[in-house]
PABA-667334 format. One line per 4 residues: number of its first residue (from 1); their letters; for each residue x, y, z of N, C-alpha, C, O. Coordinates in steps of 0.2 Angstrom, whole numbers, plus 5000, padded with zeros to 4 digits. Last residue first. Example, Ala and Ser with C-alpha at 12.3 -4.5 7.8 and 13.67 -1.06 7.14 Angstrom:
PABA-667334
2> SA> 5064,4989,5035,5068,4995,5036,5064,5000,5039,5067,5006,5040  5066,4972,5039,5062,4978,5039,5066,4984,5039,5071,4983,5042
This chain:
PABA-667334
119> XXXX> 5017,4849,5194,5011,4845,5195,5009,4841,5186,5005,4837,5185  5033,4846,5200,5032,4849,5195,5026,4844,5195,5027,4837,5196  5035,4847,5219,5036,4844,5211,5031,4844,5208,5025,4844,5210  5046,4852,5232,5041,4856,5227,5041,4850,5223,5046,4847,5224
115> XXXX> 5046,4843,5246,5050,4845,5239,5042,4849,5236,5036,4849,5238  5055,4845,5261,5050,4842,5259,5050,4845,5250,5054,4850,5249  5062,4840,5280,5064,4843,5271,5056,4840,5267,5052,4836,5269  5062,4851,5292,5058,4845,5289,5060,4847,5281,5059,4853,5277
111> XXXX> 5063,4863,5298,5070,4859,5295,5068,4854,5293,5072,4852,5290  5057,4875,5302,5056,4869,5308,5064,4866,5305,5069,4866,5309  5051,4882,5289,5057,4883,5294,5058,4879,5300,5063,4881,5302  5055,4868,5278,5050,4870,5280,5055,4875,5285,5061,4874,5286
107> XXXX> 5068,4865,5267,5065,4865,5272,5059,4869,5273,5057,4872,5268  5065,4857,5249,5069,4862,5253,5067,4860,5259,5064,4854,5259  5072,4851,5234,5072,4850,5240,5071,4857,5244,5074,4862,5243  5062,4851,5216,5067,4853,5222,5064,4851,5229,5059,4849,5230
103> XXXX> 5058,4841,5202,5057,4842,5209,5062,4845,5211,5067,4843,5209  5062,4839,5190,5053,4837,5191,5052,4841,5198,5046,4843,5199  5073,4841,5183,5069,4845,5182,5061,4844,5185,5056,4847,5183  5089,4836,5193,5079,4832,5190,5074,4838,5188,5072,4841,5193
99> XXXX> 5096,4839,5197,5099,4837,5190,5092,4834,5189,5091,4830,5185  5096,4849,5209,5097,4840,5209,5100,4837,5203,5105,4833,5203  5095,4862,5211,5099,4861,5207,5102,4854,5206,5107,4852,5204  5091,4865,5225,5087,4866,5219,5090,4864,5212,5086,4865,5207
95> XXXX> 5092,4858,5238,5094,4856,5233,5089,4858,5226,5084,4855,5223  5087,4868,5250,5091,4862,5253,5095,4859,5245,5101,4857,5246  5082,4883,5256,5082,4877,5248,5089,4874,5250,5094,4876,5250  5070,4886,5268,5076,4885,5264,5078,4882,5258,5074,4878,5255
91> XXXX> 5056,4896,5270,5057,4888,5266,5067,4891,5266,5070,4896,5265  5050,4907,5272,5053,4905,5277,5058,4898,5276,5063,4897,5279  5041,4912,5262,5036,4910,5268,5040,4909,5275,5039,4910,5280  5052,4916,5254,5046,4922,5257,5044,4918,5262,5045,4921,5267
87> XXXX> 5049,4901,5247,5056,4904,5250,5056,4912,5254,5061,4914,5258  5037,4900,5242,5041,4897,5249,5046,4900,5252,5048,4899,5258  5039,4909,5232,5034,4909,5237,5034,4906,5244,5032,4908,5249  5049,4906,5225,5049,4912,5227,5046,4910,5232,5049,4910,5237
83> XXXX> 5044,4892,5221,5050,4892,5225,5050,4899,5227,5049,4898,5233  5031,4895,5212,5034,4891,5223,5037,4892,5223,5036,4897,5226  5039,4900,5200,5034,4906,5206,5033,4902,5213,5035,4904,5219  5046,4889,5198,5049,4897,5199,5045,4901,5202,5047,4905,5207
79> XXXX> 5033,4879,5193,5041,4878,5200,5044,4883,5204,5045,4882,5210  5020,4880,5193,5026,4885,5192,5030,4883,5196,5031,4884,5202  5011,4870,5197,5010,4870,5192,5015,4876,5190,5016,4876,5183  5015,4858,5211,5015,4863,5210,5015,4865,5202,5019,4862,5199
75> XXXX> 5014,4847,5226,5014,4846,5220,5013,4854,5216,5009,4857,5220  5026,4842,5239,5022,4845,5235,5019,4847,5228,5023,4848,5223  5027,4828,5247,5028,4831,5242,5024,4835,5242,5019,4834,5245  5036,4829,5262,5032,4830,5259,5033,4831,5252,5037,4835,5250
71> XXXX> 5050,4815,5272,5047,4820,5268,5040,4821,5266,5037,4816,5266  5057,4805,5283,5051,4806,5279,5050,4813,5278,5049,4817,5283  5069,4802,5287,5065,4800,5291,5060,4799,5286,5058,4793,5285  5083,4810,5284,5075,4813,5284,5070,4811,5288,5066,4814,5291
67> XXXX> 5095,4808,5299,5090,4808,5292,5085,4810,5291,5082,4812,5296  5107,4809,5303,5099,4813,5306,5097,4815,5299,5097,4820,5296  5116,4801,5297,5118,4804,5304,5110,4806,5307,5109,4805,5313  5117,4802,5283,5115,4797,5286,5112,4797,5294,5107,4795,5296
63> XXXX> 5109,4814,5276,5113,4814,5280,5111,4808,5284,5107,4809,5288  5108,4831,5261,5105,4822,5265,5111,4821,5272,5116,4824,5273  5100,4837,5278,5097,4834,5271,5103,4832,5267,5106,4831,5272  5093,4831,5295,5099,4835,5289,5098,4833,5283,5096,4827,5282
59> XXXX> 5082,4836,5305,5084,4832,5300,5089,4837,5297,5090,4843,5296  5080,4845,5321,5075,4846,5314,5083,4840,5310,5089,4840,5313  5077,4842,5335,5084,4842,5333,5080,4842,5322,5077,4837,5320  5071,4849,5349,5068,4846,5343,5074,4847,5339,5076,4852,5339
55> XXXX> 5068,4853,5362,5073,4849,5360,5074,4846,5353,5076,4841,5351  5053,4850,5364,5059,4853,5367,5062,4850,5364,5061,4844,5363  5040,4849,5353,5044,4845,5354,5050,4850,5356,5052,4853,5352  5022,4851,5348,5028,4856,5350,5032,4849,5353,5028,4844,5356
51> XXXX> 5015,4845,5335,5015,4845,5340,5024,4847,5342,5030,4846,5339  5004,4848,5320,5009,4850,5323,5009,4849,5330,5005,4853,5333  4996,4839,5303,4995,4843,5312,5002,4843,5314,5006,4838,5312  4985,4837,5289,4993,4838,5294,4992,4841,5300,4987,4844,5302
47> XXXX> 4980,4830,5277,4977,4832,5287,4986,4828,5288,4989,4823,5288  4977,4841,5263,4982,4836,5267,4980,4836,5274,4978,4841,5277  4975,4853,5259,4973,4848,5253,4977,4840,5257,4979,4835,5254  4963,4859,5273,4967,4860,5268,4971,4852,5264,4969,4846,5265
43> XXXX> 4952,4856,5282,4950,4859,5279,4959,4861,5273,4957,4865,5268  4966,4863,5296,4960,4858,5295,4957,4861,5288,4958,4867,5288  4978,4858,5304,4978,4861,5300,4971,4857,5296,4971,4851,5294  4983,4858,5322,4979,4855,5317,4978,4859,5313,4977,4865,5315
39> XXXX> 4991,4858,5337,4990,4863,5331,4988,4858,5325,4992,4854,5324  4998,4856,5353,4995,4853,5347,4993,4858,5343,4992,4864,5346  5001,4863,5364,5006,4861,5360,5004,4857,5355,5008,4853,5353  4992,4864,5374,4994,4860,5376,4998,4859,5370,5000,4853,5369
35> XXXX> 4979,4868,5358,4981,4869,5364,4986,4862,5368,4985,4856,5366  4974,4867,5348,4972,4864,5351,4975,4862,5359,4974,4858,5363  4972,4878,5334,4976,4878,5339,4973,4874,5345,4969,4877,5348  4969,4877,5317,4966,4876,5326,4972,4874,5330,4976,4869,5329
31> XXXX> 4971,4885,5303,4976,4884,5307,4969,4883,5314,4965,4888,5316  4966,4877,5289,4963,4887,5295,4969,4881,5299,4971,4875,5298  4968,4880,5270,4967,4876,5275,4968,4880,5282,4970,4886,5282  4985,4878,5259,4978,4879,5262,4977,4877,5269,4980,4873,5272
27> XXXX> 4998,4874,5258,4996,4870,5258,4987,4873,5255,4984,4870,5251  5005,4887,5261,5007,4882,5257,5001,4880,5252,4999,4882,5247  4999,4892,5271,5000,4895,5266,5002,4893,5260,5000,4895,5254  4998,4880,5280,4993,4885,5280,4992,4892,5272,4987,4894,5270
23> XXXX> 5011,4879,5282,5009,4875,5278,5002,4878,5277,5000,4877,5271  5014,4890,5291,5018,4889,5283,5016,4883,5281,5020,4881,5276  5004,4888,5303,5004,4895,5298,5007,4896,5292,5005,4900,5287  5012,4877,5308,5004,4875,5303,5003,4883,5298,5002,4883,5292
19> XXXX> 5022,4884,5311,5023,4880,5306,5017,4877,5305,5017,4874,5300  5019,4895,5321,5021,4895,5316,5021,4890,5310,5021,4892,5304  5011,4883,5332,5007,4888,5325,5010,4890,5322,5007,4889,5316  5023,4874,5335,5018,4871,5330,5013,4876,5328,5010,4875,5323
15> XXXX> 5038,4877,5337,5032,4881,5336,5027,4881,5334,5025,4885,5329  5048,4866,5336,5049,4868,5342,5043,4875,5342,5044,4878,5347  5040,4850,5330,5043,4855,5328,5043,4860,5336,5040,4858,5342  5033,4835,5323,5036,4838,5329,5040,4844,5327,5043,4843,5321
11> XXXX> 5020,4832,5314,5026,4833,5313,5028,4839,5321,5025,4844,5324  5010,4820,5307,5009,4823,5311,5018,4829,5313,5022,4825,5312  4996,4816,5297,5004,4816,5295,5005,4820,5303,5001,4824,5304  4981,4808,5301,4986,4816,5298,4994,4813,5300,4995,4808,5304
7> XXXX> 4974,4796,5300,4971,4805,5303,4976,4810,5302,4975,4816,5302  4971,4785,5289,4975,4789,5292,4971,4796,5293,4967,4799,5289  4960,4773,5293,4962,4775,5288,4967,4781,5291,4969,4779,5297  4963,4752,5294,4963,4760,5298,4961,4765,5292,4961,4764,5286
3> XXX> 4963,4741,5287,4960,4739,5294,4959,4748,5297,4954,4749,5300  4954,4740,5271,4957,4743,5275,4957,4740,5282,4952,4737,5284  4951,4726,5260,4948,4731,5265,4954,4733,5269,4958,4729,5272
C-alpha cells in the first residue's frame, strides 16, 4: 500500500502559461491559470503544472554543471511528424541524432530537456 499518490510533476519556468500552452499542445488537456504564477494543466494525458521562477536558470543538456535534474518522456507513434510538431511549438532539439532510433532529446521553450520515444 501506497503512503501518497502524486498530484503533478511540477516545473519552474520564467511564463508558466506559455509553457502549460506547449504542453497543452503536446500533451492535451485546458490550460487554468491559478494565478499568483501558478498554471495547471488539467484533463491532459499527465498532471503537470507550472510555477513562475525569477531567475530561472533552465538545465543544460548534457552537463554536469546544471543538469537535468529530471526530464519527460514523451511517447509518440511518428517520430518525423513530433519532431516537426514540436519543433513549430517552440521545442529545441537538444540530440536528435543519439545513435538510439527509440528516442530524441529536446527542450521545451523554458529549457527542461524532455524526449520524444517511439510509442
Amino acid at each position: 500500500m501506497s503512503i501518497a499518490r502524486l498530484g503533478s510533476v511540477v516545473l519552474d519556468c520564467p511564463d508558466p502559461v506559455a509553457l502549460a500552452r506547449f504542453y497543452a499542445e503536446l500533451l492535451g488537456g485546458e490550460v487554468e491559470d491559478g494565478g499568483n504564477g501558478w498554471v495547471d494543466l488539467k484533463g491532459g494525458t499527465a498532471p503537470l503544472a507550472f510555477q513562475a521562477a525569477p531567475g530561472h536558470m533552465p538545465p543544460k543538456w548534457p552537463s554536469p554543471e546544471r543538469s537535468q535534474q529530471f526530464h519527460l518522456d514523451v511517447l509518440v507513434e511518428d517520430m518525423d511528424t513530433a519532431e516537426e510538431q514540436v519543433l513549430a511549438l517552440g521545442a529545441t532539439v537538444l540530440d536528435a541524432a543519439d545513435g538510439s532510433p527509440g528516442f530524441r532529446v529536446y527542450a521545451d521553450p523554458a529549457g527542461h530537456p524532455f524526449c520524444l520515444c517511439a510509442a
